[in-house]
N, C-alpha and C positions, 0 to 999 in steps of 0.2 A: 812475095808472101801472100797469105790468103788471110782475108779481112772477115768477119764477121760485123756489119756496120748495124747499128741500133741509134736513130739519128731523126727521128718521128718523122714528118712531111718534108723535113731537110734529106731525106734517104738518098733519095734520085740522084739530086743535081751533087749531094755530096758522094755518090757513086761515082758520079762522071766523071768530076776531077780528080778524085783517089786512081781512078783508071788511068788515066793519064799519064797516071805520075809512074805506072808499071805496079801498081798494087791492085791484085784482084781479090774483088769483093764478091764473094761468094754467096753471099744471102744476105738481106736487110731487112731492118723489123720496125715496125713504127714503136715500140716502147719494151723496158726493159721485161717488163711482168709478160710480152707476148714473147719474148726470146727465150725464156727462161724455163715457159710454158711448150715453148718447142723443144729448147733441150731434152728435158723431161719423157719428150716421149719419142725423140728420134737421135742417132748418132749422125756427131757430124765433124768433119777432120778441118782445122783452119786455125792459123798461127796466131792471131791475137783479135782478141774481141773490141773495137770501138765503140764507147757511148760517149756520147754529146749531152748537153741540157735540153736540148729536143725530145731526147728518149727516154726522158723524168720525165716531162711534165703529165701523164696520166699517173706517175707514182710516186709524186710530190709526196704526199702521206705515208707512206709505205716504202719508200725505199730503204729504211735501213733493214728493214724484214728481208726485200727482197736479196741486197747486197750479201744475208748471213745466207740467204738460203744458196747462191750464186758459187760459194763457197764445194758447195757438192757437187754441181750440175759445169762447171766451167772443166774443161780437159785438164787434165794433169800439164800436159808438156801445150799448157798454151798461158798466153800470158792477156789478161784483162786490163785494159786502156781507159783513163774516165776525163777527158777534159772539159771544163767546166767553169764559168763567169759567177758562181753563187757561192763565195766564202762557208755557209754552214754545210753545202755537200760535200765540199772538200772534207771539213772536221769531220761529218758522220763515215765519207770513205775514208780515213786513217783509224777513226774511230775502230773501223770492219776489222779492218787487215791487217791494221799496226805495220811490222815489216816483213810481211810477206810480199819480196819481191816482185812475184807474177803481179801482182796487182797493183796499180800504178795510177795515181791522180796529178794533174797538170792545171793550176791555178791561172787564168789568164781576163783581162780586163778589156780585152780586146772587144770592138762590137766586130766588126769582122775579121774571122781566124783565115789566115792565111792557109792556102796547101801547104807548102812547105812545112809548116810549125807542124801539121797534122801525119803529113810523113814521113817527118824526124819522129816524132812523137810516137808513130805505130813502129818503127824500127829501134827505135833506142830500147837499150836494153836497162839502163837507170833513169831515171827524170828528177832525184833529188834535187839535182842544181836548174835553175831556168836556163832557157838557151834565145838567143837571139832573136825575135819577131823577124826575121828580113823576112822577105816574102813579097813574089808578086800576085799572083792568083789570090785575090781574095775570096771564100767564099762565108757566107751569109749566116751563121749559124747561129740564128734569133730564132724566138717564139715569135715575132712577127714578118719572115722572110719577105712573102711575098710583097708586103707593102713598106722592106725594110728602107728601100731609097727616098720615096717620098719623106718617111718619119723623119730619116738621121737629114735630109736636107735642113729641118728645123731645125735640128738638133749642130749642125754645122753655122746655122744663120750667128748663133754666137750666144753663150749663157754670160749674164751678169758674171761680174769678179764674184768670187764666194769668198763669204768671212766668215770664220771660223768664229761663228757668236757662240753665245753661251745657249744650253737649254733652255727653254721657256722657266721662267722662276716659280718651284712648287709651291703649292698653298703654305702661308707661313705665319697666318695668324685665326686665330679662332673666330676672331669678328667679321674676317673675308671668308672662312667658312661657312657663318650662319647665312653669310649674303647670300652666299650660293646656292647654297640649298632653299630659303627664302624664296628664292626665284625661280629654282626649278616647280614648285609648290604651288605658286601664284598663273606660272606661265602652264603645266602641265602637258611633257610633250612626247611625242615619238618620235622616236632617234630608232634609224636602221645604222648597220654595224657589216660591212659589207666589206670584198675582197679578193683576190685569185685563191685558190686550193692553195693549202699548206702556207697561208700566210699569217696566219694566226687570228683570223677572225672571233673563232666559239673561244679561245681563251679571254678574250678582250671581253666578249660581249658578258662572259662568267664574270670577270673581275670587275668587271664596271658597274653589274648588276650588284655584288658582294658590298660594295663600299657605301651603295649607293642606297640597300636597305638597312646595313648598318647604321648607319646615318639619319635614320627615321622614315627614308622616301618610299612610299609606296611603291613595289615594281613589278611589273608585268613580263616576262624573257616570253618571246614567241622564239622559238626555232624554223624557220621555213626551209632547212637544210633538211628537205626528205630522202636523202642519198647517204650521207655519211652522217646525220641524227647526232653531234658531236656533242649538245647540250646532256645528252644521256652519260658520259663521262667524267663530267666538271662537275653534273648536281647529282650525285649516284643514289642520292633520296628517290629521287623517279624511277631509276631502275628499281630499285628497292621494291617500291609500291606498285609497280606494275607488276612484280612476280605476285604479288598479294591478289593485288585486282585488276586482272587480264584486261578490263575495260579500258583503264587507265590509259593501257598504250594507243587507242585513240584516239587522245587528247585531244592533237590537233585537226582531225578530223572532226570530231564531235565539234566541237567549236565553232569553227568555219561555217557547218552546216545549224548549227543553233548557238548565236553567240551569246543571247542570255543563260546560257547554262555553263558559262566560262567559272563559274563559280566550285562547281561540283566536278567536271572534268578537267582541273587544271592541279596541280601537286602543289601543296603550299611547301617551301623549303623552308621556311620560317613565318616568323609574324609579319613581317613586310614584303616577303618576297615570295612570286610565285612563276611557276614555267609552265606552260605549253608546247607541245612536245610528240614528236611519233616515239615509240619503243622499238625495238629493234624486231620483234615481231609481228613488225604491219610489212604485208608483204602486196598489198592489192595497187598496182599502179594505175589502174582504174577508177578505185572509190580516191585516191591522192590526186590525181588528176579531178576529180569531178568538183573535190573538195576544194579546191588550189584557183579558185577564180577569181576574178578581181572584185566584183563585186560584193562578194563573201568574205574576204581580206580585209576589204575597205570599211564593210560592216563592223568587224569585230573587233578591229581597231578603234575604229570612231566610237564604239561603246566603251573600251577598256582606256578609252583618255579621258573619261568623263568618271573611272573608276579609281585608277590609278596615276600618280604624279608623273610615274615614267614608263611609257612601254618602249621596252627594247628587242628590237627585232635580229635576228642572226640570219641575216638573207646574201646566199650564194650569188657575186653578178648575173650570174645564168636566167636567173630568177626573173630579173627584169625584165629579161628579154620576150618573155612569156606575159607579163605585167608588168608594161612600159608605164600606166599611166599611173603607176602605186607612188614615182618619185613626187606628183603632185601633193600627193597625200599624206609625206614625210614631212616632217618638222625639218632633222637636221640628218646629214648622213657621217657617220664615221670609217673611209675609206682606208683601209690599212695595207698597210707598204711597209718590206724591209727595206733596210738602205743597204739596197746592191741594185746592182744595175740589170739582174735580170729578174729582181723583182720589179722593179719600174717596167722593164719592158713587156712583161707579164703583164699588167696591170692595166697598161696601155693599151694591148691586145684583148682584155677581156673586155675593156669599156668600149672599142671599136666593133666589136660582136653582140657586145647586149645591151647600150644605151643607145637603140636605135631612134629613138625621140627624145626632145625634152634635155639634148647632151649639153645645153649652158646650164637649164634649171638646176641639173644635177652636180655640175661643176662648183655655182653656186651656195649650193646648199652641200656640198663635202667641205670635211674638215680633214687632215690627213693626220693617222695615229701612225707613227713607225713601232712598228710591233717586230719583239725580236732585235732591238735596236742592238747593233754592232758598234761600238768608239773605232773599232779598228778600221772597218771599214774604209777602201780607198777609190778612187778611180785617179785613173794618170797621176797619182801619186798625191791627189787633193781631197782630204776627208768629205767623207760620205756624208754628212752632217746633214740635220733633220730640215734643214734650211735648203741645203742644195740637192736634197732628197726631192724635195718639193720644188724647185725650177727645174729640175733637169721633167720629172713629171709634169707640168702645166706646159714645157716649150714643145714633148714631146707627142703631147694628148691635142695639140696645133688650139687648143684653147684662143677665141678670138679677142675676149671680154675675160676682164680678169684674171686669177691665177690661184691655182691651188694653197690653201694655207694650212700649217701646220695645229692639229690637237695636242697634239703632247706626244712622250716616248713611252714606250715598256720597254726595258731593257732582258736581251737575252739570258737567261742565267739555266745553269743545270736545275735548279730548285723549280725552273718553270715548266719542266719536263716531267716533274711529279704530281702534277695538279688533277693528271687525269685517273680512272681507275680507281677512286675514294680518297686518292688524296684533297686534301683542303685548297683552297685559294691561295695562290701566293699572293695576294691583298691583303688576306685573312691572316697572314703566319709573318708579314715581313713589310714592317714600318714602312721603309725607301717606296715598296712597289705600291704601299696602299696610296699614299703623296702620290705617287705618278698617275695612278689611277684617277684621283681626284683633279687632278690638273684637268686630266682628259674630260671628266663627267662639266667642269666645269667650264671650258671650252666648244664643249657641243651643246649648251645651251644656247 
């Protein structure tokens, strides 16, 4: 048969063993939006398309866009293959195609998938029912391949028994309320909100912010996510006033470079809350580069804790890697993680790439938010739980001091998928998620 393989940095060595096995792999693409993109503007004859979690991960955000547009651009008499360790890709691919045949997703737990399973998988003609793991060629198909043996060796050394405890107990009295906030008040701090692509960071950092000026607390949202600007979705007031006043989408530029004027360039969303922020027409990677130092970060900070009870920053791990020495200058950090195991692995691979310094300080000073929190959730048949969320991350992150600890849940729901676009806050609209919230704000202090 002829393979079309989409399999990111995994391409190669998953070519080699596909070859092996008598399936030829005709062309491979590091991610799905580059395959999609070649479609598009070339023909190309080949019996079934393979993608892996390797060939999301540049289109974490965007894959359901691209799965509809996939729909036009895939051959009639060819059939599309999706195997995959992340429970909600699976949902949004059934979501796609419901039951159109050609298209075909394969839920597996495995850290490494065997050839076998992958060339039953590209030959089967149904995958409703699961089929067998035997398998001896294993290969590697993680976001962190190349350093996959060293990782899972910890990961083999052995994890605690997991008990199946309860969530952390929501706020449940008015008086442990005022404490909380009392304290936020008194203590006055900066909490960065930080995370892989597509794990739910800018919704966190919106809702945290939401509960948190409801509340009375003064808050300051910095977005330092000048790529995907996600804070311009959640407070759609910003867009708003930026079509008014063009200046506006400078915000965070203006700031950086004069942070006494955080006053006049910042969007009040209400009376206690306010954001910082690029607009989606700042296109100069040059003046965001010049603006994006650390010493300039560190400045506007250090003035807006002295303004504000809470500044909360929306900062990409990437970020850090560029301004290592910013975790010095955090209060508390809110690291967020779904409970699946290739969000752990994700997670693990972004902190080995961009907390090139300072990796206990940071350890220390994370709190872990399961965002997107799934009950269903399993590995080897043992709930995914926000507890064993967090050991299977601290044995995996080879942490030598201490261990990651849990902030609280946000639970997955459809209603959290309307938040963006001008809808409201699901804190703002639904009791359960505002409690959850507040567990978290009171936890990162």
């Amino acid at each position: 048969m002829k393979l079309y393989l989409i399999a990111g940095t995994n391409s190669d060595s998953l070519k080699q063993a596909l070859e092996k096995n008598n399936i030829d792999v005709i062309r491979c693409e590091a991610s799905l939006s580059k395959a999609l993109d070649f479609l598009s503007r070339n023909y190309l004859e080949y019996d079934t398309l393979l993608l892996t979690d390797q060939g999301v991960i540049e289109d974490y955000v965007n894959f359901k866009n691209l799965l509809e547009k996939s729909k036009q651009l895939i051959n009639r008499r060819s059939n599309f293959r999706f195997i995959t360790k992340d429970i909600q890709l699976e949902k949004i691919f059934n979501q796609v195609f419901e039951n159109d045949l050609r298209f075909s997703v394969y839920f597996t737990d495995q850290i490494k998938i065997p050839v076998s399973l992958l060339v039953e998988f590209c030959l089967s003609s149904n995958t409703d029912s699961e089929t067998e793991d035997t398998a001896s060629v294993p290969v590697e198909d993680t976001v962190i391949l190349k350093k996959s043996k060293s990782l899972f060796d910890k990961f083999k050394s052995g994890l605690k028994k997991d008990e199946d405890g309860q969530n952390r107990k929501l706020l449940s009295s008015t008086k442990d309320f005022e404490k909380t906030i009392s304290v936020i008040r008194d203590l006055k701090r900066i909490v960065a909100i930080t995370g892989h692509r597509g794990v739910g960071v800018t919704g966190t950092v919106a809702n945290i912010a939401s509960v948190a000026s409801d509340s009375g607390l003064s808050v300051m949202v910095i977005d330092l996510d000048t790529v995907y600007r996600g804070i311009n979705l959640f407070f759609s007031k910003f867009g708003d006033e930026t079509e008014v006043n063009s200046e506006l989408s400078y915000s965070l530029i203006r700031c950086l470079m004069n942070p006494e004027s955080f006053d006049v360039n910042s969007c009040k969303i209400n009376k206690n809350l306010s954001v910082i922020a690029l607009g989606y027409s700042v296109s100069s990677k040059e003046r965001i580069a010049e603006a994006l130092q650390y010493k300039r970060v560190v400045s506007l900070i250090s003035l807006l804790k002295h303004e504000y009870d809470l500044v909360l920053m929306d900062i990409p791990l990437e970020v850090f890697k560029t301004l290592p020495d910013l975790i010095t200058q955090i209060d508390t950090i809110g690291l967020c993680v779904n409970n699946s195991l290739y969000s752990v692995i994700n997670t693990v691979r972004g902190l080995e790439e961009s907390i090139l310094k300072d990796s206990l300080l940071f350890a220390a000073k994370s709190r872990v938010i399961i965002s997107k929190y799934n009950e269903s959730n399993r590995y080897k048949g043992k709930k995914f739980t926000p507890e064993f969320t967090c050991e299977i991350l601290t044995h995996l992150s080879g942490i030598s001091k201490g261990e990651y600890k849990g902030a609280g849940i946000i639970p997955y729901s459809k209603d959290y998928d309307l938040q963006t676009g001008g809808g409201d806050r699901i804190s703002n609209t639904n009791r359960v998620y505002r409690d959850y919230c507040l567990e978290i704000l009171k936890n990162l202090i």
